[in-house]
N, C-alpha and C positions, 0 to 999 in steps of 0.2 A: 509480659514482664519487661521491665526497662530497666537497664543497669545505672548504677549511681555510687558514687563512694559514700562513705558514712559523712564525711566534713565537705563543706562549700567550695567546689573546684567550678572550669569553667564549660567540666562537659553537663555541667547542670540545668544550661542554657538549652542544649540540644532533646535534655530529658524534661524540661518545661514545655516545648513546642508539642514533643509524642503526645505525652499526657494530654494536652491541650486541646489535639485534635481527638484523641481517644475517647475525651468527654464529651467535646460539639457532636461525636456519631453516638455514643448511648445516650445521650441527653438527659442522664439523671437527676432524680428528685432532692438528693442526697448525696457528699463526697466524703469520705470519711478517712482525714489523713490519720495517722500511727507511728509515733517518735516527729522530732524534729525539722527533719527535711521532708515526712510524707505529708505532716500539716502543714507546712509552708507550700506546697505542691497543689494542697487540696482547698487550700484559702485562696491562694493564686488565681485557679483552675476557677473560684466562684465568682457570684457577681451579684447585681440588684438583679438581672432576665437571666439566672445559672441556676446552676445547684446551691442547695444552701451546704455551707463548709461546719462542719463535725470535727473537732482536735481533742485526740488523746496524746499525751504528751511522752509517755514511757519514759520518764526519765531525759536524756538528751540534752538539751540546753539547760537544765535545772539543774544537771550537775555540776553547771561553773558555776565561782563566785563571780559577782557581779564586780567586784574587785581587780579582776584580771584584764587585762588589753581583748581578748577573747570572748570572757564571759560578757563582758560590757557590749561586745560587738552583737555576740547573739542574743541577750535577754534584752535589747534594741530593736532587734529584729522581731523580738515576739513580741514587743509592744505594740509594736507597730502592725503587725499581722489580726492582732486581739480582736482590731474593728472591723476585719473582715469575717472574723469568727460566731458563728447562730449560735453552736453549743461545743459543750464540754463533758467530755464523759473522761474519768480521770480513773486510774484503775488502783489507787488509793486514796485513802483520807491524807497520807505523806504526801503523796503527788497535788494533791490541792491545796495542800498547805505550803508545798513551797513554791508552788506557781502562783498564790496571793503574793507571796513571800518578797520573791525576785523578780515577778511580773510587774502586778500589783492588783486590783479587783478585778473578778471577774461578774462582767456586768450583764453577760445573758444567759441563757439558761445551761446548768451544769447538774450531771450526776455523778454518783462514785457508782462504778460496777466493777466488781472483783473478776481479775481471771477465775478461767477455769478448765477443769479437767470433765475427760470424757469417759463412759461408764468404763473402759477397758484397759484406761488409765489408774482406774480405782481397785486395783486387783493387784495383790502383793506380789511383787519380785522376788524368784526362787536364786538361791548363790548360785555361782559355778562353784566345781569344786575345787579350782586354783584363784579362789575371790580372793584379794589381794586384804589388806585392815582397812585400807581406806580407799574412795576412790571420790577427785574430783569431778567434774563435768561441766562444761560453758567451754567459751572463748578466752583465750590463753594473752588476755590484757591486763593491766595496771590496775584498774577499774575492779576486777576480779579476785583478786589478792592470792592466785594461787602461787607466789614468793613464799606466801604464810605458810601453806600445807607443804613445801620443802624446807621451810628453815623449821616449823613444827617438828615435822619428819625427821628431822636432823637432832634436833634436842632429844627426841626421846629413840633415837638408836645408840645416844650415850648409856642407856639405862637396857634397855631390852628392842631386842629384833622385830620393826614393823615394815610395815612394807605397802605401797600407794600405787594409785592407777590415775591417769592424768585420761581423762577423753576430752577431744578439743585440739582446736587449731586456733591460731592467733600469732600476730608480729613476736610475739614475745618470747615465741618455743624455744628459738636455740640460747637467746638468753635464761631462759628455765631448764635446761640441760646441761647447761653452762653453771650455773646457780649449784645442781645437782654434783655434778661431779668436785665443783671446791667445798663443797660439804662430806666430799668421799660418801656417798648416798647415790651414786648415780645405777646400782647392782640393786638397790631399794625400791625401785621406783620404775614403772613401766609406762611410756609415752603410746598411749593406742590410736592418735589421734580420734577425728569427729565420729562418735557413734549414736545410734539412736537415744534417748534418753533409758528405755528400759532393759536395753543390752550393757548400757551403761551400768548402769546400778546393780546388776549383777556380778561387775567383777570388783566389787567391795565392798564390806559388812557394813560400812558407816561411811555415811555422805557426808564431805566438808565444804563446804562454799564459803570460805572467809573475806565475803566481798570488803572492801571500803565504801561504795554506793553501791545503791540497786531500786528500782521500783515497785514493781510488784511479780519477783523473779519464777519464772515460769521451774527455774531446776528447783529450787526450792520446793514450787506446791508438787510438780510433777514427783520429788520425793514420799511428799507428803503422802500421794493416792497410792503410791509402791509399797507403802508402810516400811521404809528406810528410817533406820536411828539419822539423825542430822548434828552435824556441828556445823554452826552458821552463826553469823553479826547479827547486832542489834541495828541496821541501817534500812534506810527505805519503808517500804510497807511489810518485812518480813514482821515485825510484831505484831502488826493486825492479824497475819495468816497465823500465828503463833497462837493467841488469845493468852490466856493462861497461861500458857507453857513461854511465855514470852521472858521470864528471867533468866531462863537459861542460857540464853543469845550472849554470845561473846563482845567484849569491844573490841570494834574494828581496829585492824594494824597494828594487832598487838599478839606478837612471834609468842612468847611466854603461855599467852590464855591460849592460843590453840594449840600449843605443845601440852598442856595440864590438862586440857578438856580430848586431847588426844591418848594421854596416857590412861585416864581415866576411864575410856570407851575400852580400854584393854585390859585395865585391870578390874574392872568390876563395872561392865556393861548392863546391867541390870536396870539402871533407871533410866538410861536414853533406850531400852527397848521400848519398854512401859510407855518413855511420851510419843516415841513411834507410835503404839496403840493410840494413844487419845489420838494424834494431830492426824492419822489415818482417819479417822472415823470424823473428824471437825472436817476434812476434805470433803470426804461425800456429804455432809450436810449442807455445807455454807459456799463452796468453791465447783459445783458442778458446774461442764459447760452447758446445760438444761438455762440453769440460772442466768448463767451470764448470757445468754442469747436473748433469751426473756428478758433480761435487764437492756438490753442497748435496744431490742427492739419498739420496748415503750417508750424509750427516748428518743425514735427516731417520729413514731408516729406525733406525740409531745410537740415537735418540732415544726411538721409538717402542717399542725391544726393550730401551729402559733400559741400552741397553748402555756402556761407556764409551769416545768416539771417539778413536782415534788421535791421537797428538803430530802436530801437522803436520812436516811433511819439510820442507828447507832447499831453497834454489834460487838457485843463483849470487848475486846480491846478498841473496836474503830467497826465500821462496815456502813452499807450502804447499798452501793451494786455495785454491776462489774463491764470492763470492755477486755476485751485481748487487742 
């Protein structure tokens, strides 16, 4: 493991050389960076006599506008990286679309392969029996929208007594405690920090993830395989995972929808059980990790015999294949 912050600092330089050597001793046939700074690492790391370089993008630099002094700096940087790049496995039909998007073509070979979950991740989640109404889970950033699930939380203790579980660490905690107590909510709401995802989900009847971005969000599908009701955005690749049930997705950064889609999980929970059932059941068919292994692995072979990969294939809302 080599340590790295999330954004381009200058101990980057010292985490380019490990890597660098790490790769001249395995000598592999294949480098396969994930998010923004492990494909910049893994493009780097190749060469014309190297490894051939593999980018999944997870989101990352696709979340800035091109707009910003920031975003311009890094959708620059991935321009520039593009021609060191053989392929692309993108873990949505979103994520290719806006890597055309803000990139601009991608000119060698690319698939979509969907995350996925593992058989024992496909097995419903029992409550505790002090499960909380709601319980978030990820990283406590901006990015995340958990502001949403307390200013939500906070409208509907005008009305009637709920009550939230936050799991997760992140810059943002004491400003989200902070947030809690000026809403007089802070007796509402328990801070448990980082837990596994399925200890997680047990201490709350209804999953909320009100991101503003996301790609193709692991708490999301890992809901999915728990058979957890969801209240979640319409952003990223959550409608692909959704299929069908994809109207019901809130718009993002908007305090009111998930207070009304919260109060409604309370007063008459009955039709987010029911899509619990269907989007349980679309996990294990379309989203196993079986699949997604099989998926990145034909693309790797694809690669190596220079061959050119298949168009991905369509699937109810979007689909194709998958990377983690």
């Amino acid at each position: 493991r080599v340590e790295m912050s999330r954004l381009p600092s200058l101990t980057d330089i010292a985490a380019y050389r490990i890597i660098k050597d790490h790769v001249a001793d395995l000598e592999p046939e294949i480098l396969h960076g994930h998010g923004a700074k492990g494909g910049a690492f893994a493009r780097l790391c190749s060469g014309r006599n190297g490894p051939k370089a593999i980018y999944t993008p997870h989101g990352g630099s696709l979340h800035y506008s091109a707009t910003s002094p920031v975003g311009a700096a890094f959708l620059g940087l991935e321009r520039l990286l593009k021609r060191r790049t053989s392929g692309f496995v993108f873990v949505a039909e979103f994520e290719r679309d806006a890597y055309r998007a803000k990139v601009g073509p991608v000119t060698c070979p690319q698939t979509i392969v969907h995350n996925g979950v593992a058989d024992h991740e496909l097995v419903p989640v029992a409550l505790r029996p002090d499960a909380a109404d709601f319980v978030f889970m990820g990283e406590l950033r901006e990015l995340k929208g958990v502001d949403m699930v307390i200013k939500g939380l906070a409208e509907l203790n005008t009305k009637r007594l709920a009550t939230a579980v936050i799991a997760g660490t992140g810059a943002l905690e004491q400003n989200l405690r902070t947030l809690a107590q000026t809403y007089g909510i802070e007796d509402q709401i328990k801070f448990v920090g980082l837990q596994p995802a399925r200890k997680a989900f047990a201490m709350g009847r209804v999953l909320i993830l009100p991101s503003r971005a996301e790609s193709f969000p692991y708490a999301v599908l890992e809901g999915m395989g728990a058979a957890k009701p969801i209240i979640t955005t319409n952003v990223g690749g959550i409608p692909e995972m959704f299929g069908e049930q994809a109207s019901s997705l809130l718009p993002p950064d908007d305090a009111a929808a998930v207070s009304a889609a919260m109060e409604q999980a309370m007063t008459d929970g009955a039709a987010l059980v029911s899509q619990a059932e269907t989007l349980h059941a679309r996990a294990g068919k379309l989203f196993s990790l079986d699949r997604m292994v099989q998926g990145v692995c034909e693309f790797y072979s694809a690669i190596l015999q220079e061959k050119p990969h298949p168009a991905p294939s369509s699937l109810g809302a979007s689909r194709a294949e998958n990377s983690a």
